[in-house]
N, CA, C and O atoms as a GROMACS GRO file, in nm:
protein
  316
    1UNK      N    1   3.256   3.231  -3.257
    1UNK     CA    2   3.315   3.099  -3.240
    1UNK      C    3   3.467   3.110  -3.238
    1UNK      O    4   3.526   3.154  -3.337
    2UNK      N    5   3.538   3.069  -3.118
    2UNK     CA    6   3.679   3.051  -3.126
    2UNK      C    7   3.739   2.969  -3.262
    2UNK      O    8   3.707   2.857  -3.303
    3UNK      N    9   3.806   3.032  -3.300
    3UNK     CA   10   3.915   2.915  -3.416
    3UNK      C   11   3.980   2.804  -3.366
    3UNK      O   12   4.050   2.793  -3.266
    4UNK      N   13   3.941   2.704  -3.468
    4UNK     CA   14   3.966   2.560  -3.481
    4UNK      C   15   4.109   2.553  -3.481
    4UNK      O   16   4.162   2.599  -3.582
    5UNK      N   17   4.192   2.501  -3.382
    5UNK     CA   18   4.342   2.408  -3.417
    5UNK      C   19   4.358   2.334  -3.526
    5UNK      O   20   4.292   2.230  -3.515
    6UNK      N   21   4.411   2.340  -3.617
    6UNK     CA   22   4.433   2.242  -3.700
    6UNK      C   23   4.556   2.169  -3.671
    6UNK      O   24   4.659   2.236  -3.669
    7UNK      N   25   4.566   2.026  -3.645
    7UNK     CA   26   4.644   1.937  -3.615
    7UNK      C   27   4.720   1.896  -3.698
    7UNK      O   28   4.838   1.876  -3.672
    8UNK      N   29   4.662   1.872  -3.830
    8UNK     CA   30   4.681   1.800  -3.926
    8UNK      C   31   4.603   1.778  -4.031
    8UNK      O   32   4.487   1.737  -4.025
    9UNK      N   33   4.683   1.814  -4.160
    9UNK     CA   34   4.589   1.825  -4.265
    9UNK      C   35   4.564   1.712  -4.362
    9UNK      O   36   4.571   1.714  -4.485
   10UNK      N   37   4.519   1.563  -4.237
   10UNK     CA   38   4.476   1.461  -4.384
   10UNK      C   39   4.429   1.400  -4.219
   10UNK      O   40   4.449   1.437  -4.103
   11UNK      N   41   4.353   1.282  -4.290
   11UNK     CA   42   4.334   1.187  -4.096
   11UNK      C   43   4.431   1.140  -4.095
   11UNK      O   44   4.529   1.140  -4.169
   12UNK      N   45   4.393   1.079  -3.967
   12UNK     CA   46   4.424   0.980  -3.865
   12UNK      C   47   4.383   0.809  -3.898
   12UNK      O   48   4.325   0.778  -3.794
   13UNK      N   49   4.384   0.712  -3.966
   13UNK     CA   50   4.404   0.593  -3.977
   13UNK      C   51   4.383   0.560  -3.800
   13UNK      O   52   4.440   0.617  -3.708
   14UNK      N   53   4.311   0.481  -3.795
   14UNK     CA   54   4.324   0.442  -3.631
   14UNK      C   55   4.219   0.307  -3.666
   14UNK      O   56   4.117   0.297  -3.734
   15UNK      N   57   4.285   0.227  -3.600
   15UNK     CA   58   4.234   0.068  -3.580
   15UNK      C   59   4.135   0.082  -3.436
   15UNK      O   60   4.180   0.111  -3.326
   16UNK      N   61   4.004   0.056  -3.463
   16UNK     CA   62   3.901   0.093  -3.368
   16UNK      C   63   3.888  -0.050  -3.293
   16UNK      O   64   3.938  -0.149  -3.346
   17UNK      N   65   3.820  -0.059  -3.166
   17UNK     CA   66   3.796  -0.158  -3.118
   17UNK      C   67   3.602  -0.192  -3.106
   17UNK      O   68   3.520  -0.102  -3.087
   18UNK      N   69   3.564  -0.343  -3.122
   18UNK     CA   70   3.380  -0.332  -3.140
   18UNK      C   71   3.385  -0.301  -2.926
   18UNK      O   72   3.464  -0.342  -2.841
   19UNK      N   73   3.286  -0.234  -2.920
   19UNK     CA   74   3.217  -0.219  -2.796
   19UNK      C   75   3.335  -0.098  -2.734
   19UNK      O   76   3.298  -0.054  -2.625
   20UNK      N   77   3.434  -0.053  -2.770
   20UNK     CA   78   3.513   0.043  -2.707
   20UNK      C   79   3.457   0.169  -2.726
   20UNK      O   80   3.440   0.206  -2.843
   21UNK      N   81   3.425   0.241  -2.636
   21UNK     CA   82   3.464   0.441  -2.642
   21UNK      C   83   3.578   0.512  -2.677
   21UNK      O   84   3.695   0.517  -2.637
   22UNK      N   85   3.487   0.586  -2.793
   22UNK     CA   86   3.660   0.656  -2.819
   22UNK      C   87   3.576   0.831  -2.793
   22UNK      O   88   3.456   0.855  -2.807
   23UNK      N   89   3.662   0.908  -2.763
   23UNK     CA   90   3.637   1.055  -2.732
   23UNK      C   91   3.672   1.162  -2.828
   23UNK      O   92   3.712   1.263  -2.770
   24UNK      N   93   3.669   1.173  -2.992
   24UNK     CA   94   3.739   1.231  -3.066
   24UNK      C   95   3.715   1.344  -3.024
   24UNK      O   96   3.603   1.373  -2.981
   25UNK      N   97   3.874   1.480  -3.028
   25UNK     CA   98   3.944   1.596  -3.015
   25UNK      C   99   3.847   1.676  -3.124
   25UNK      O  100   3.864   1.656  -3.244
   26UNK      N  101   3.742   1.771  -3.073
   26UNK     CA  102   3.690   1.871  -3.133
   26UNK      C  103   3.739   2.005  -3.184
   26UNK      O  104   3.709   2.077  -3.279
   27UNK      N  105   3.828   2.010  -3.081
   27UNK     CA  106   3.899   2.144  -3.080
   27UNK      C  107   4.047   2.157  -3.178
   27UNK      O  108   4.071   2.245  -3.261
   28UNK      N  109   4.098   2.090  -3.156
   28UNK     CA  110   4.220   2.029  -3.167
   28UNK      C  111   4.368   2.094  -3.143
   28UNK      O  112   4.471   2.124  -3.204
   29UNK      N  113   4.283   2.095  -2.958
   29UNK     CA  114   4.413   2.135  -2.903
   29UNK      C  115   4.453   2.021  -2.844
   29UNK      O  116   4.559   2.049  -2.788
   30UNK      N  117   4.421   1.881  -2.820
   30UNK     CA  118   4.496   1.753  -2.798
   30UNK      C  119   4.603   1.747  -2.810
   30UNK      O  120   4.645   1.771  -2.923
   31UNK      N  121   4.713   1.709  -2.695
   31UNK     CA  122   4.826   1.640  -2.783
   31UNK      C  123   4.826   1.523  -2.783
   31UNK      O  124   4.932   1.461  -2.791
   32UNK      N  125   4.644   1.426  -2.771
   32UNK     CA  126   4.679   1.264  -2.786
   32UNK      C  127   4.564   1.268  -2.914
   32UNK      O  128   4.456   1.209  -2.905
   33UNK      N  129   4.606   1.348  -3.035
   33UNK     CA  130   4.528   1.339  -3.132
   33UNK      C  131   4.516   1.229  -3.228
   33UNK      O  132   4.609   1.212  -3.307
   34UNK      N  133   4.414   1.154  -3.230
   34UNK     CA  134   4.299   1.234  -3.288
   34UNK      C  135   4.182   1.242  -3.158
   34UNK      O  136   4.090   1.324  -3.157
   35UNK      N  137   4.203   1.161  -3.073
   35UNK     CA  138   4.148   1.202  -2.926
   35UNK      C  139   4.132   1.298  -2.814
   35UNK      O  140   4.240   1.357  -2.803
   36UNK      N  141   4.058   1.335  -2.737
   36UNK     CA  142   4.053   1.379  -2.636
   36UNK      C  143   4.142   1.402  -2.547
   36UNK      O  144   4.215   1.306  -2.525
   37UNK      N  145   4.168   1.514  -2.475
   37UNK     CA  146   4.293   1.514  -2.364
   37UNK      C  147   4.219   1.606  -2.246
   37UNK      O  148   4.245   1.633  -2.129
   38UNK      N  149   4.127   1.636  -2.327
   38UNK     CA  150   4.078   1.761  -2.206
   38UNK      C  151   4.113   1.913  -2.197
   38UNK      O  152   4.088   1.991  -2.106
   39UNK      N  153   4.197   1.941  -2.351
   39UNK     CA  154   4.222   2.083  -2.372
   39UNK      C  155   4.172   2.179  -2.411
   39UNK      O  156   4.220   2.292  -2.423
   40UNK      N  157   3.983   2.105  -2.455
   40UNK     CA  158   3.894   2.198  -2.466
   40UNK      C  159   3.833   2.258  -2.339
   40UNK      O  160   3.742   2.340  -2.333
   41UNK      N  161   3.903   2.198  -2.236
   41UNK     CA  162   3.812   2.277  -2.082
   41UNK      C  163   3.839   2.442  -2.099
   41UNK      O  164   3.953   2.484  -2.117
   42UNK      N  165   3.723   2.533  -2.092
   42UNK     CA  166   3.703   2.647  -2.076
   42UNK      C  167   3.704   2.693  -2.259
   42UNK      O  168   3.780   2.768  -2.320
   43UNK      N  169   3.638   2.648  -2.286
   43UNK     CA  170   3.669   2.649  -2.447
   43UNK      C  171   3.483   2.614  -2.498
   43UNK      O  172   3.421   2.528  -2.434
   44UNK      N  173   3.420   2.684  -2.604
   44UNK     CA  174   3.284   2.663  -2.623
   44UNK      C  175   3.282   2.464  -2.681
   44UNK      O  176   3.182   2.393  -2.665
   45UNK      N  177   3.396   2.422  -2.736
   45UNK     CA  178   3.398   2.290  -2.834
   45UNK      C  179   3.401   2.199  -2.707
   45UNK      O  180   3.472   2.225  -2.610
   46UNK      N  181   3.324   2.098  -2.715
   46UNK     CA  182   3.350   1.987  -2.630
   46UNK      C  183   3.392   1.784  -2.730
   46UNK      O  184   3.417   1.780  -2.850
   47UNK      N  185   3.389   1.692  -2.666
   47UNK     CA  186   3.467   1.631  -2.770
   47UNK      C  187   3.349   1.481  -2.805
   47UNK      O  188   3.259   1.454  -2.725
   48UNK      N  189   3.374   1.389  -2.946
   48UNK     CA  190   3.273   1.365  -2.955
   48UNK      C  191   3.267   1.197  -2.910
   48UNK      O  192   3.374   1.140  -2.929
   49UNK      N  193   3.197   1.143  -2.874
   49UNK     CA  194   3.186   1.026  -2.795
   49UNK      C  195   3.104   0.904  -2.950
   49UNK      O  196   2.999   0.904  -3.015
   50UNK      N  197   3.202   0.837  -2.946
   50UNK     CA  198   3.155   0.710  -3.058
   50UNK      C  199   3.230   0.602  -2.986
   50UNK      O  200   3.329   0.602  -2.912
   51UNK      N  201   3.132   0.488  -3.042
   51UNK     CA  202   3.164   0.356  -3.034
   51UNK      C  203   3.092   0.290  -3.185
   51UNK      O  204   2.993   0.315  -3.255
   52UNK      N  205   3.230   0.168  -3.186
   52UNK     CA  206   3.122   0.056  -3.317
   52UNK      C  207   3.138  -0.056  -3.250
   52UNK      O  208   3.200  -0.084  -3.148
   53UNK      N  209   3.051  -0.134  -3.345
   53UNK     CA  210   2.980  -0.291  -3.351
   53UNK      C  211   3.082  -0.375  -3.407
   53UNK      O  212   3.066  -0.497  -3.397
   54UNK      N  213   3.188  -0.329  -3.468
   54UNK     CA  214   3.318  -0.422  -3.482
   54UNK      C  215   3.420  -0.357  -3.507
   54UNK      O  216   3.431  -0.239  -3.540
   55UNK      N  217   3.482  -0.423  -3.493
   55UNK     CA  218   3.662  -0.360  -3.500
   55UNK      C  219   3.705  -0.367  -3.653
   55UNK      O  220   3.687  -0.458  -3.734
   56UNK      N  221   3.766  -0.250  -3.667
   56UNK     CA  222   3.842  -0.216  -3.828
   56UNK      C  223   3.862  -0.031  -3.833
   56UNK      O  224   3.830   0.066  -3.764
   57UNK      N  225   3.909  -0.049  -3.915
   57UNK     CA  226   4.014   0.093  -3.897
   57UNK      C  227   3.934   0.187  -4.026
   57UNK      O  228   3.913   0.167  -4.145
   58UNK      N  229   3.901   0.302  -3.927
   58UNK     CA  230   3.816   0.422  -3.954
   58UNK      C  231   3.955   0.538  -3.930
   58UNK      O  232   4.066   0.529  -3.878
   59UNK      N  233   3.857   0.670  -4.014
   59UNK     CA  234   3.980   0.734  -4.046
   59UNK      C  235   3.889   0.865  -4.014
   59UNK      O  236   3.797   0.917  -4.076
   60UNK      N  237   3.975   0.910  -3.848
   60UNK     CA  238   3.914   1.055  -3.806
   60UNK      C  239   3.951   1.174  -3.844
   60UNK      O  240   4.071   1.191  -3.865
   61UNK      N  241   3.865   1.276  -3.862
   61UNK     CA  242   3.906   1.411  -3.926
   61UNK      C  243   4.061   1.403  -3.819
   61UNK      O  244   4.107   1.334  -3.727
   62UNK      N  245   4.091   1.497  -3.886
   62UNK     CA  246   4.260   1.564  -3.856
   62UNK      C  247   4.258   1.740  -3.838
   62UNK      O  248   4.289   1.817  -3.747
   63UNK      N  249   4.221   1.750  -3.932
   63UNK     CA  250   4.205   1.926  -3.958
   63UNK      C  251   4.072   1.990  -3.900
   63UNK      O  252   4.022   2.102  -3.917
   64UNK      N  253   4.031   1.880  -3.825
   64UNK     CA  254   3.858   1.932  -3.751
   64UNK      C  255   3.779   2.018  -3.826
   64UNK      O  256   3.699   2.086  -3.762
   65UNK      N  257   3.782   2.031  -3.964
   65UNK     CA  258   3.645   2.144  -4.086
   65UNK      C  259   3.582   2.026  -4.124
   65UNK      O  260   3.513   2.048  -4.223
   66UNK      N  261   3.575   1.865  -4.072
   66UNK     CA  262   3.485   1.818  -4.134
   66UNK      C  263   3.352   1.827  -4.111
   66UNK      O  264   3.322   1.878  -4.004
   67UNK      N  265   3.252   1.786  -4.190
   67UNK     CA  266   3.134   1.796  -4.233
   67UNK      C  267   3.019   1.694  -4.150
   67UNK      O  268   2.897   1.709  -4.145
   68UNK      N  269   3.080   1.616  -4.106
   68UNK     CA  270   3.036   1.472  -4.078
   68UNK      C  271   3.138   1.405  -3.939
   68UNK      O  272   3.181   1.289  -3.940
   69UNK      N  273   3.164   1.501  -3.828
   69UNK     CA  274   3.245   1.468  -3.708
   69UNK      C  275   3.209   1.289  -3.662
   69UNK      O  276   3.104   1.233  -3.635
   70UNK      N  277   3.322   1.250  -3.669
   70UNK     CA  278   3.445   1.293  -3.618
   70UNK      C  279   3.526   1.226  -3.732
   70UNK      O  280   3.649   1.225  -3.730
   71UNK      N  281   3.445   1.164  -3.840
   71UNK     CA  282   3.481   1.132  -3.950
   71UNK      C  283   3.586   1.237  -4.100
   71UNK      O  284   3.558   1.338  -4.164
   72UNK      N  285   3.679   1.165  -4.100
   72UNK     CA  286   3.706   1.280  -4.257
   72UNK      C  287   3.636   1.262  -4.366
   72UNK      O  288   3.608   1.156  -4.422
   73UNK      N  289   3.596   1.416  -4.406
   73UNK     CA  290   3.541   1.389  -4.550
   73UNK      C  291   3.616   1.459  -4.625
   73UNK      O  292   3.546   1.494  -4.720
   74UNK      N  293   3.707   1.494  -4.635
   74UNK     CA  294   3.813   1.554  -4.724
   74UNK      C  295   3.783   1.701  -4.709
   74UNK      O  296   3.802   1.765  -4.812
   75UNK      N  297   3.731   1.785  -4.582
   75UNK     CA  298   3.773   1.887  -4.570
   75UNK      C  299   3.879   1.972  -4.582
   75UNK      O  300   3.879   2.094  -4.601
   76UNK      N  301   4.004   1.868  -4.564
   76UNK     CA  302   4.136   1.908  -4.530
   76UNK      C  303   4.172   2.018  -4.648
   76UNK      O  304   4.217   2.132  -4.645
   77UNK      N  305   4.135   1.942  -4.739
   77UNK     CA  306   4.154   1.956  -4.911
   77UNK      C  307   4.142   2.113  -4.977
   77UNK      O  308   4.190   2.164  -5.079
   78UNK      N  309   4.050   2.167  -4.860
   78UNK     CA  310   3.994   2.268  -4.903
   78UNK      C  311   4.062   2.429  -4.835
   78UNK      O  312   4.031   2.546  -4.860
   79UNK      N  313   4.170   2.366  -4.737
   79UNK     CA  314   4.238   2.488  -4.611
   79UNK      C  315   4.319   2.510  -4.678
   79UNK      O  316   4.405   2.592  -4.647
   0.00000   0.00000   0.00000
């Protein structure tokens, strides 16, 4: 397995929208992180596709070792 980019070692705070797609950055070679850019092309990681049922602010991994994608669970804690 190629090594993980680490972006950042705590999340991302991001105000979600209900019925929107978001594409969270698997790899985390993004530079529109905590999202998708397309810098995993040619790379085994591809990126992960969520939507919710209402709007309010969820908090995406940063350091990509979480447990529970694309969510943080305090992996960070542990690099």
């Amino acid at each position: 397995m190629e090594p993980l980019a680490i972006p950042q070692k705590a999340p991302y705070a991001v105000e979600v929208e209900a019925g929107k797609k978001y594409f969270w950055c698997a790899c985390g070679k993004s530079q529109k992180q905590p999202f998708c850019d397309g810098s995993h092309k040619g790379t085994e990681f591809s990126p992960k596709m969520i939507s919710f049922e209402e709007s309010k602010t969820v908090y995406f991994c940063g350091c990509k070792h979480t447990q529970n994608p694309p969510f943080c669970d305090g992996s960070h804690r542990k690099l």
